[in-house]
Every structure is written in structure tokens, then in C-alpha cells.
PALUM-684153 format. One record per residue (C-alpha): residue number from 1; y, z, x. Coordinates in nm, 3 decimals, m for minus. Example, Ala and Ser with C-alpha at 12.3 -4.5 7.8 and 13.67 -1.06 7.14 Angstrom:
BEGIN
1,m0.450,0.780,1.230
2,m0.106,0.714,1.367
This chain:
BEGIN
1,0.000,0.000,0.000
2,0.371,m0.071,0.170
3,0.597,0.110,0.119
4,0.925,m0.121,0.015
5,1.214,0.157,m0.068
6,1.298,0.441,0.029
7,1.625,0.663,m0.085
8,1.797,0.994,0.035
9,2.063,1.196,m0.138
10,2.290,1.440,0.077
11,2.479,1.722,0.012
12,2.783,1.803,0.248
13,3.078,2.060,0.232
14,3.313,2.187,0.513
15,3.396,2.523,0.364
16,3.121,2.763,0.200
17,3.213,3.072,m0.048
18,3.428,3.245,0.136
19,3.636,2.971,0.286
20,3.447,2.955,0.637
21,3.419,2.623,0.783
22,3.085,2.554,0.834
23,3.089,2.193,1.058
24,3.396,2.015,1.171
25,3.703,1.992,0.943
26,3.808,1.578,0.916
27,4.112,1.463,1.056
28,4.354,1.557,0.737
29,4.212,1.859,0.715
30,4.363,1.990,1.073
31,4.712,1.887,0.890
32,4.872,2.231,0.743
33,5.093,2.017,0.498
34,4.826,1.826,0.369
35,4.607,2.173,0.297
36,4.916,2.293,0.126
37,4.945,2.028,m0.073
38,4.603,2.058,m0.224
39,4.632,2.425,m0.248
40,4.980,2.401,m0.468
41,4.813,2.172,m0.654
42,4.492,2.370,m0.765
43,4.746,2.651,m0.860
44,4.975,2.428,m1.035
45,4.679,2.341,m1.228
46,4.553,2.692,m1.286
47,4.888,2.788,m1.406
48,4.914,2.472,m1.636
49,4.550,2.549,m1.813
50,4.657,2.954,m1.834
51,4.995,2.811,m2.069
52,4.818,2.555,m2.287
53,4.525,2.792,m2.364
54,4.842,3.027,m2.465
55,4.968,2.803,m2.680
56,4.658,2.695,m2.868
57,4.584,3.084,m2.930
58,4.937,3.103,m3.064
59,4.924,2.782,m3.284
60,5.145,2.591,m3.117
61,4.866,2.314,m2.962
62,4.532,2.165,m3.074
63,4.171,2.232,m2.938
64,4.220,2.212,m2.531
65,3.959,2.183,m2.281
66,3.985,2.401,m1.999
67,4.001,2.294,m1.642
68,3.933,2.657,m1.473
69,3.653,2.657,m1.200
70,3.735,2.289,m1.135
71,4.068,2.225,m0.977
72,3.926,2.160,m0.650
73,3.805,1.853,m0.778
74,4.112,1.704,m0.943
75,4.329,1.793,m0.630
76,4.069,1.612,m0.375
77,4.052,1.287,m0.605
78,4.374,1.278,m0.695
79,4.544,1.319,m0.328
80,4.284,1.058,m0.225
81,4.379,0.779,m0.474
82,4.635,0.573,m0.373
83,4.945,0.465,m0.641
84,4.836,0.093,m0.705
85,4.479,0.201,m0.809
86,4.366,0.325,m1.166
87,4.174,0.670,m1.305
88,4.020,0.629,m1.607
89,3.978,1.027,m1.669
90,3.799,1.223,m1.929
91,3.950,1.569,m2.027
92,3.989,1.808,m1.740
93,4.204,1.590,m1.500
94,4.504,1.754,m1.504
95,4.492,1.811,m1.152
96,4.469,1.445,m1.097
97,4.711,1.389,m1.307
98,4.946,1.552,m1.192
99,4.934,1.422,m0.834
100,4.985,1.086,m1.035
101,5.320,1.191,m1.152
102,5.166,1.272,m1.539
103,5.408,1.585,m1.634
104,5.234,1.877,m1.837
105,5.463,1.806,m2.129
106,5.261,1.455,m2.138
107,4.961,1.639,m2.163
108,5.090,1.882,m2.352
109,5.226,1.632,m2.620
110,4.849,1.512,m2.620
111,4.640,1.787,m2.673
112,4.918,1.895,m2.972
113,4.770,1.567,m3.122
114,5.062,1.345,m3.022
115,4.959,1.020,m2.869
116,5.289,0.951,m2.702
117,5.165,1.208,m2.474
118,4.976,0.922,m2.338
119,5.216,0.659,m2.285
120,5.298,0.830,m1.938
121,5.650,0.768,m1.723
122,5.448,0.710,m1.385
123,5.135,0.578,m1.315
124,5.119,0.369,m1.642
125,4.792,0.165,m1.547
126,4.634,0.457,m1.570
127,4.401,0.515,m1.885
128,4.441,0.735,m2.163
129,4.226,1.075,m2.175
130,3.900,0.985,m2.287
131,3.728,1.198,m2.549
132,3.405,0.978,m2.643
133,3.184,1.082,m2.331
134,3.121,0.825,m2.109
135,3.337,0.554,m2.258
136,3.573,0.548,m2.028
137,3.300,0.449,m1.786
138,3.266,0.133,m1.989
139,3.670,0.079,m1.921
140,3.694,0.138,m1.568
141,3.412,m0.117,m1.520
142,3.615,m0.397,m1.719
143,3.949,m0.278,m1.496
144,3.783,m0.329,m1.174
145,3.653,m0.673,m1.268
146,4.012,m0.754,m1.348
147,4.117,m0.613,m1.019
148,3.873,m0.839,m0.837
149,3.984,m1.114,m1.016
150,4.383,m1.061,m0.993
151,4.275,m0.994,m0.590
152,4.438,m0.672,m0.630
153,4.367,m0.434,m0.349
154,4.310,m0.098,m0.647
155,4.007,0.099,m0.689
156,3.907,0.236,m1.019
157,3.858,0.594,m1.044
158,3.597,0.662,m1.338
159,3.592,1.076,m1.395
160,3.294,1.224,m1.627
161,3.110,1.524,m1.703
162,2.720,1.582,m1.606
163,2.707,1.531,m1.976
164,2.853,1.163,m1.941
165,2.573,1.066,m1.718
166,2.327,1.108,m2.007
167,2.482,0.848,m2.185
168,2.428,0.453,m2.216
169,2.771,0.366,m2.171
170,2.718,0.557,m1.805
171,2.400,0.345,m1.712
172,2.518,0.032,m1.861
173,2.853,0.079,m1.651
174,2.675,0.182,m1.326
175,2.426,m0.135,m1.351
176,2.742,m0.416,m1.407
177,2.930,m0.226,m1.128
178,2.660,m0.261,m0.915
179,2.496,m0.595,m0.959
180,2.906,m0.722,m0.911
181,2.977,m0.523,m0.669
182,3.284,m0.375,m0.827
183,3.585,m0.184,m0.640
184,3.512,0.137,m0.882
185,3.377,0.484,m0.810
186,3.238,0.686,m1.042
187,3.318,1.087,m0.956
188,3.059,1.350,m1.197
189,3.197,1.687,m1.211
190,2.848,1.875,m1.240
191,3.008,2.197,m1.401
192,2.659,2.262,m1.504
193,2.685,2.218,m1.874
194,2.731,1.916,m2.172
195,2.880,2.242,m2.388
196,2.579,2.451,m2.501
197,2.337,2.214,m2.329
198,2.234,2.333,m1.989
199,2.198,2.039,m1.664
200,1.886,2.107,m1.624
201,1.794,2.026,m1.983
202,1.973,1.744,m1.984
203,1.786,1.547,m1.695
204,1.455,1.627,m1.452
205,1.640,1.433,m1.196
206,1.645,1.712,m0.870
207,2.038,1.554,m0.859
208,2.254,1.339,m1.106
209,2.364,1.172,m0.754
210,2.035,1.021,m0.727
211,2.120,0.827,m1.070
212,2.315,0.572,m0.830
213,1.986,0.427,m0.715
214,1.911,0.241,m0.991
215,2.235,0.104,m1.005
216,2.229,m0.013,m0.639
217,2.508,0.186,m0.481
218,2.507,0.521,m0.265
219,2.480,0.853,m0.414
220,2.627,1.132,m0.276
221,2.640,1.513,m0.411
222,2.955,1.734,m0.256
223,3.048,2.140,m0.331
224,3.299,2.050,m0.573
225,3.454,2.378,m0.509
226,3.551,2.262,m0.155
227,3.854,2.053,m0.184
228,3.808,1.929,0.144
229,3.467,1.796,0.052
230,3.617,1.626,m0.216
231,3.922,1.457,m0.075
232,3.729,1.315,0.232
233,3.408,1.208,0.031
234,3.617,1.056,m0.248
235,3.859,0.877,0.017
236,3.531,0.750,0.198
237,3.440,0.604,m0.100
238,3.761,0.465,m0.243
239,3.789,0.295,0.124
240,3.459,0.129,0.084
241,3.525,m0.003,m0.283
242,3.888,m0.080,m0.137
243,3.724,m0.328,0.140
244,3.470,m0.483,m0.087
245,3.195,m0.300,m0.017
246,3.133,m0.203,m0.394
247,3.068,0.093,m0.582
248,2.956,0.479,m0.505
249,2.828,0.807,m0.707
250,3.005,1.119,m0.622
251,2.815,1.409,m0.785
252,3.054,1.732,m0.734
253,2.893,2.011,m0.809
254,3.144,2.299,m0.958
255,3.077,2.499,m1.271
256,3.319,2.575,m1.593
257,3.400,2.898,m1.573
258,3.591,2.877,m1.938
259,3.475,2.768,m2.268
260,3.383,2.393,m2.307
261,3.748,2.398,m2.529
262,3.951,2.625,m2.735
263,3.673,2.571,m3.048
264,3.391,2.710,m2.842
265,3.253,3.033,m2.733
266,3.049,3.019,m2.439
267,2.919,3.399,m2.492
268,2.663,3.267,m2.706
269,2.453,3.054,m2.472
270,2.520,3.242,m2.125
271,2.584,3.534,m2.005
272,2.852,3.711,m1.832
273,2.646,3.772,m1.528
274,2.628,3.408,m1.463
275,2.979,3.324,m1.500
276,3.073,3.657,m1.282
277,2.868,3.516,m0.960
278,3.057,3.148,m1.019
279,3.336,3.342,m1.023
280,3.269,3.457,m0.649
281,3.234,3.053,m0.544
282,3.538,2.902,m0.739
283,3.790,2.678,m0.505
284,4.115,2.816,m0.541
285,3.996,3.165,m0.383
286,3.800,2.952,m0.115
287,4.079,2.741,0.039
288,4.335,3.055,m0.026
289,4.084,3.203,0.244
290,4.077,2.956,0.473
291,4.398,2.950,0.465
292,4.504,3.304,0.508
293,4.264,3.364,0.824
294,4.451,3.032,1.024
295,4.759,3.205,0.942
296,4.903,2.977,0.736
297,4.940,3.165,0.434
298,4.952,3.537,0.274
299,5.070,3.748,m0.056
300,5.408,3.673,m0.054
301,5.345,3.321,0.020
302,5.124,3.354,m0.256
303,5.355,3.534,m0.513
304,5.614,3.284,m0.437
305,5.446,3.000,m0.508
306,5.310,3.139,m0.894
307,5.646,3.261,m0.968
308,5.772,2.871,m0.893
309,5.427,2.744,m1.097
310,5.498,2.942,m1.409
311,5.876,2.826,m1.392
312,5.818,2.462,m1.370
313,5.567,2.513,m1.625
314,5.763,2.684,m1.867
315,6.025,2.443,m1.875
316,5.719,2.175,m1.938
317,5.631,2.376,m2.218
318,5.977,2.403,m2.331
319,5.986,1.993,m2.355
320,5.709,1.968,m2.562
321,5.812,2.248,m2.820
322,6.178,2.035,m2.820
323,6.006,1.703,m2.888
324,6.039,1.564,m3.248
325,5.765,1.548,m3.472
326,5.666,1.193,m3.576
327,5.664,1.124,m3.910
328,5.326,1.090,m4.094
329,5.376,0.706,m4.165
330,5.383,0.674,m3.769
331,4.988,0.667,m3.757
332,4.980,0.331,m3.918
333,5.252,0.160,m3.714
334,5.043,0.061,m3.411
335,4.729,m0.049,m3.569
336,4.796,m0.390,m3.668
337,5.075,m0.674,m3.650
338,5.075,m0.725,m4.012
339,4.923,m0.387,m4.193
340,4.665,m0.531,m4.457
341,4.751,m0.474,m4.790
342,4.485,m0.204,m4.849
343,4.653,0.011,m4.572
344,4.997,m0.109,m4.681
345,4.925,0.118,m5.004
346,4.793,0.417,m4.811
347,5.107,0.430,m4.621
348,5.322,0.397,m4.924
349,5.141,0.731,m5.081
350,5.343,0.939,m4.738
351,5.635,1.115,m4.754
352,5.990,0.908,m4.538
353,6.206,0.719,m4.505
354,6.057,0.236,m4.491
């Protein structure tokens, strides 16, 4: 019998729990305003989530998915990514986001069930949050075709949950990437669960990296919780898509240390013990480490820098509250050019002003 395959899948970090570097850092890495970058970043975020899960409690947003235990992640990819090319997120990318110039009161606007939180000032090739999982796979497949064909130097950056790769839309969008050789990457955050549904029951695969395989590209599985993992892993990749040498699977392995949103209580499927030893490996505490034994940080550092989040926030939060409402009839007027007569009537039954 010969043997005519064979496949590996590796897992890499440069900084374990407690923010010790355990091989050498890459290049950036060794560049203190680069590290501080990343690190404002993750506690931008973390302030950001804190304030919109405040103001769903207190009525004043919809159902919001949490990004906590993740913002590792959305720093790395979203430092890595370059302006010209094009995230199609699902709905924890705030970090990214907002290294893409996408202001909270955008997202904000959003998740308060306004839509023009989507039509975004900056980075406007960017896609829409995606709440279908795994459709936006589907989308960043057909945007990197375009890109090849406009001979556009992007790279599309296709975000998902572990749940997403459980989907068609995900193996459909990983086999046309492949056999094309597409400039897109597809980045999993692994945060361990599809909202009550554990990773391990939702695959026997020993790694969701090794899904790449199949679709003929290289798999890789990072600590998500080490943003320097993830911005050199995700640049290596975007490089090799960027040079037209097609497609990669980044599996990052984090876990969600919130509920899966706002409408969920995660007390019912796991326990607090679990959640309190993630707590010990989450990457905001890790890099604040590193950082504070090179000497490049401490408390009042530290202090400084939330005091500065929660402003800028605030005044985020006080655009959105300021924005006007749209009127009911709004919903219709983007559907069609001419709005059939059937929804014509439908509109006429709101309250406003033709």
C-alpha cells in the first residue's frame, strides 16, 4: 500500500499564561509601540463591550454579543490587515473594527437595531456584521474573486465562530477558495462553544484547523489569547494570499468568557469552575504581564489608560443616544427601486409624514 498524503497541523504561541515568552518574539514584537498598540486596543475593546452590555441591561440597546475573553484576537487581525483589504466579520470584531476606523457609536447604532450603524465613515469595503453563521464566508469568497479579477493587491479577511465551521456555507466557501486559489483567509475563533453546544460535540476532528485539508490550503491552530501569535500568524497568512499563493485556516483557540449574547445565560450549561480557570489564561492579563516585567508598563500606566478608554467611550455612547430615530416607514425605503404595490399598502398602514 503507498502511502500518497500525508498532513500535519501545528500549534504555536510566543507567550504562555502568564505572559512568559516561551521561543523567540518576531521582529514587531521587539517594537514597544507596536505592543502598545495592541495592548490599548484589547482594553479599548474591553471597555467598549463593559458599556454596551450596560446599556442593553438598562434598555437602551438590543441583544449584544460579548467580545470578553477574545480581544486578543481582534487586535492581532486587525493590526495585521492592511487598509485596501476587506473583513467580512461575524459579531465579536469590535476589536478589528476598531483598528479599521469603525467608531463604537457605529456599532452601537447596530446592535440598537439601526442599520445605519453599518454604513461605516472608514473602511467602507468592509462588510456588514454578519449574523447568519457562516454566511459571510460565502461573501468573502465572492470578494476575493473580484479582487483577483480587478488585480487588486487586498486580501479578504473571513472571521467565524467554531460554530461557523459546522456549516455548509463554511465547506462550500473553503472548497471554491481553494480549488481558485483565492487571496482570502479564513480566521476561527475556537471560543469553545456554538452557544449551549460544546466543540467537542460539534466535530470529532482532534482540531477545526485540520478542516483546511480538504479544502487544499494550510491549517494552522494559534493560542488565541496571545496577541502576538495572532498578529504574526495572521500577517503570514495575509502575505501569502497577498502574493498569490492562495488561501489559509487560522484556528485561534480562545474561549468566551461571557454569555453567547445579552439573551443567554451560560450558567445553565457550564459551570463557574470552568469559566474561573479561562479566566487565569485570558489575553489582556497575559500581554499586561509581559509587558510590566520589560518595564514598559505599570498601574498608573494602567489607570491612565482606562480612565482615557471609558472617556472616549462615553462620548461614543453619548452619539448614539443623540442620534435620531428613523421613522418606521424607513424599513421599506431600501428594499426595492419601485416598492410593489403589495408593500406599497403595508407602508401606507405606518404612522409619518410621504
Amino acid at each position: 500500500m503507498a502511502q500518497i498524503a500525508h498532513f500535519d497541523i501545528h500549534y504555536d504561541r510566543f507567550l504562555n499564561e502568564a505572559g512568559e515568552v516561551e521561543q523567540p518574539l518576531p521582529e514587531f514584537a521587539k517594537d514597544t509601540q507596536t505592543l502598545l498598540s495592541l495592548y490599548k486596543n484589547m482594553v479599548y475593546t474591553r471597555v467598549y463591550d463593559q458599556r454596551a452590555i450596560a446599556l442593553q441591561r438598562t434598555g437602551q440597546m438590543g441583544t449584544y454579543a460579548s467580545i470578553l475573553g477574545q480581544e486578543a484576537i481582534g487586535a492581532g487581525v486587525g493590526h495585521a490587515m492592511q487598509r485596501q483589504d476587506i473583513l467580512a466579520p461575524s459579531y465579536r470584531e469590535g476589536g478589528v473594527q476598531f483598528f479599521r476606523g469603525v467608531k463604537p457609536s457605529e456599532l452601537f447604532l447596530y446592535w440598537g437595531g439601526d442599520e445605519r450603524g453599518m454604513n461605516f465613515n472608514e473602511s467602507r469595503q468592509d462588510f456588514p456584521v454578519a449574523i447568519p453563521i457562516a454566511s459571510q464566508a460565502c461573501h468573502a469568497v465572492g470578494a476575493a474573486y473580484a479582487m483577483r479579477l480587478r488585480k487588486q493587491p487586498a486580501v479578504v479577511v473571513c472571521m467565524l465562530g467554531d460554530g461557523g465551521t459546522s456549516k455548509g456555507d463554511f465547506y462550500e466557501s473553503m472548497n471554491v477558495a481553494g480549488s481558485m486559489q483565492l487571496p482570502v483567509i479564513f480566521v476561527v475563533s475556537n471560543n469553545q462553544w456554538a452557544i449551549s453546544v460544546r466543540r467537542t460535540d460539534q466535530s470529532s476532528c482532534d482540531t477545526l484547523a485540520q478542516k483546511a485539508i480538504a479544502g487544499g490550503m494550510p491549517g494552522q491552530q494559534i493560542d488565541g489569547n496571545d496577541v502576538i501569535a495572532v498578529r504574526h500568524y495572521v500577517s503570514s497568512a495575509l502575505e501569502r494570499a497577498r502574493t498569490g499563493d492562495g488561501p489559509s485556516l487560522i484556528e485561534a483557540m480562545t474561549y468566551r468568557l461571557g454569555d453567547h449574547t445579552t439573551a443567554d445565560d451560560a450558567k445553565r450549561y457550564r459551570s463557574q469552575e470552568e469559566v474561573d480557570l479561562q479566566h487565569k489564561k485570558e489575553p489582556v492579563g497575559r500581554l499586561r504581564n509581559y509587558l510590566i516585567a520589560n518595564n514598559l508598563w505599570n498601574d498608573d500606566k494602567e489607570q491612565a489608560l482606562i480612565a482615557k478608554c471609558e472617556e472616549q467611550i462615553e462620548t461614543e455612547v453619548e452619539i448614539y443616544l443623540a442620534t435620531e430615530v428613523q421613522p418606521a416607514k424607513s424599513m421599506f425605503d431600501h428594499l426595492y427601486a419601485t416598492l410593489p404595490k403589495s408593500l406599497q399598502w403595508q407602508r401606507a398602514q405606518l404612522p409619518g409624514e410621504e
